[in-house]
N, C-alpha and C positions, 0 to 999 in steps of 0.2 A: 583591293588586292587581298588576297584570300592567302592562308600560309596554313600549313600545319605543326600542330605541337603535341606534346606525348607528355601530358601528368601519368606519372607510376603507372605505364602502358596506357591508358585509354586514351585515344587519339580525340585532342580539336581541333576546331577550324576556326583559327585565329586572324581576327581583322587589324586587332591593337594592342601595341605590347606598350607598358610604359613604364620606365624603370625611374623612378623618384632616388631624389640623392635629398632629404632631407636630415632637419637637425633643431638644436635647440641652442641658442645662446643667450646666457644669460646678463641679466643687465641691471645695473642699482643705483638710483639718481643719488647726482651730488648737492646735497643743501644748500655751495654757496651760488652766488648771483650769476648765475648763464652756466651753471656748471653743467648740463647735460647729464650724458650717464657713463658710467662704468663699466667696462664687459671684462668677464673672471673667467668666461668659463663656456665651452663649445662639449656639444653630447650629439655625437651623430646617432639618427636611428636605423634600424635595421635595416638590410639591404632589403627591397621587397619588387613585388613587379603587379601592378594591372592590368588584366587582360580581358578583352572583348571579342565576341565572335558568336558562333554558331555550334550549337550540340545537333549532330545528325546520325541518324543510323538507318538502315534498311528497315525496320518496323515501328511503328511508334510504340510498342513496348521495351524494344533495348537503346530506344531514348529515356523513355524511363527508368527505365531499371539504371542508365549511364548518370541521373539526375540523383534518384535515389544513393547511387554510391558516392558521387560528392560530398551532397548533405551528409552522408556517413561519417566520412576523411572531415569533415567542416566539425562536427559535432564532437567528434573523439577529438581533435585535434592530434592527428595521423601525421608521423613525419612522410611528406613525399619527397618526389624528385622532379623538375618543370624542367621539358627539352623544346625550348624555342630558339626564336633567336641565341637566346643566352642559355644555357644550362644552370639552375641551380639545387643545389640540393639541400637537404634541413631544412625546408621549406612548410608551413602549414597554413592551412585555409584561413585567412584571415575574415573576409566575407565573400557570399555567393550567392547572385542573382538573378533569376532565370523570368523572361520576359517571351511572351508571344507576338508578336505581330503580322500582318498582311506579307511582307516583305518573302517571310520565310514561313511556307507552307509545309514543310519536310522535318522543321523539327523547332528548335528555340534558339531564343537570342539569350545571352549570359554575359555577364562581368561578373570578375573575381578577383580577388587579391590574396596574394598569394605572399609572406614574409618570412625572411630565414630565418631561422632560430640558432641560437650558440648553446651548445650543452656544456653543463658544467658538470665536472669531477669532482668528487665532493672529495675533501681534504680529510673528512674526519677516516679514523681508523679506528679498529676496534682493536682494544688490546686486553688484552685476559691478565690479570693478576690471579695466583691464586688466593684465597681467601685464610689468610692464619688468625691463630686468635694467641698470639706470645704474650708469654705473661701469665697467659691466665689456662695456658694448655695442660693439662697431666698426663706426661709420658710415661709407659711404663717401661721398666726395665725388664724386657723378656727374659731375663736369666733369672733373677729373683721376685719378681710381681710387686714391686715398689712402687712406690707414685711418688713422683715428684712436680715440683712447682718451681717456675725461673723467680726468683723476686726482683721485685721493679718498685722503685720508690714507694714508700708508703705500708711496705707492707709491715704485721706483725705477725709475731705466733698468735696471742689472739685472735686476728682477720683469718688467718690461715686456716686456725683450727675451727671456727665456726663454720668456714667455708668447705672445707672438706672431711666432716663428721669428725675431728679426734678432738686431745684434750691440748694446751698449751704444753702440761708436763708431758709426753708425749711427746711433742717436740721439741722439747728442750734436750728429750734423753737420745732422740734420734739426729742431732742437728750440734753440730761444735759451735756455735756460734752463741756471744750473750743474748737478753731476749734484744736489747736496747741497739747493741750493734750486728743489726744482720747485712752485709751485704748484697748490695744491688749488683744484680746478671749471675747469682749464684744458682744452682738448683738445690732446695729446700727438700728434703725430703719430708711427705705428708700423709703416707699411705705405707 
């Protein structure tokens, strides 16, 4: 008995649909005496389907050309859609077999397995920070063209002055502060 099915439009002539309900459980012997085993743990695998039948077309070049575009869908690993019996969709070529025989003069015999795929949302997001550099930034004062510097632990007039071309004395005459106690989150004037 002959049926037909429609992968992503291209129609076959399907003999055998066979839909596998497999899995994996796992299992871990016990050491002591007749202990047998253990099972933790069941992993079902993807839904998938096997199918048999006949590729035919009115020329034997748009049997090829129907052969060639499988192998295509098979080789990129193409999501399709399989309307038989069952509809499924998310589906990709798992393998495809194309055989001749006496039987069928008109075109090929084929099996193919066909399994769903589950797409995954990737959880990452990208998030933009923008990039400061506190601390070590010199803002100027648009009104008067002053620079200044945030101080963050560690600094001195020394570090300061070497860092931004002046002299210590210089910033001691431009800054209230002793050299020994400067405050941390201040802005130092340095320019």
């Amino acid at each position: 008995m002959q049926g037909k099915a429609n992968l992503q439009g291209e129609l076959l002539h399907v003999t055998l649909e066979n839909y596998p309900n497999n899995g994996t459980v796992t299992k871990h012997p016990v050491e002591k005496e007749g202990g047998g085993s253990i099972t933790d743990h069941v992993s079902v695998d993807p839904k998938s389907v096997s199918i048999k039948g006949i590729l035919t077309r009115n020329t034997n070049e748009e049997v090829e050309t129907l052969i060639s575009q499988l192998e295509s869908w098979h080789k990129a690993g193409t999501l399709l859609q399989y309307e038989g019996r069952r509809i499924m969709s998310n589906v990709v070529i798992e393998s495809f077999d194309v055989d001749t025989d006496s039987k069928n003069q008109n075109g090929f015999s084929f099996s193919m397995t066909l399994v769903k795929i589950q797409l995954a949302k990737s959880s990452y997001q990208k998030s933009y920070k923008p990039v400061t550099n506190e601390g070590r930034k010199q803002t100027k004062n648009p009104n008067t063209g002053k620079k200044y510097h945030l101080v963050r632990k560690g600094d001195t007039y020394w570090g300061c002055a070497r860092k931004y071309g002046t002299t210590v004395k210089q910033l001691e005459e431009w800054n209230p502060w002793p050299a020994r106690v400067i405050p941390i989150g201040v802005k130092m004037r340095v320019g």
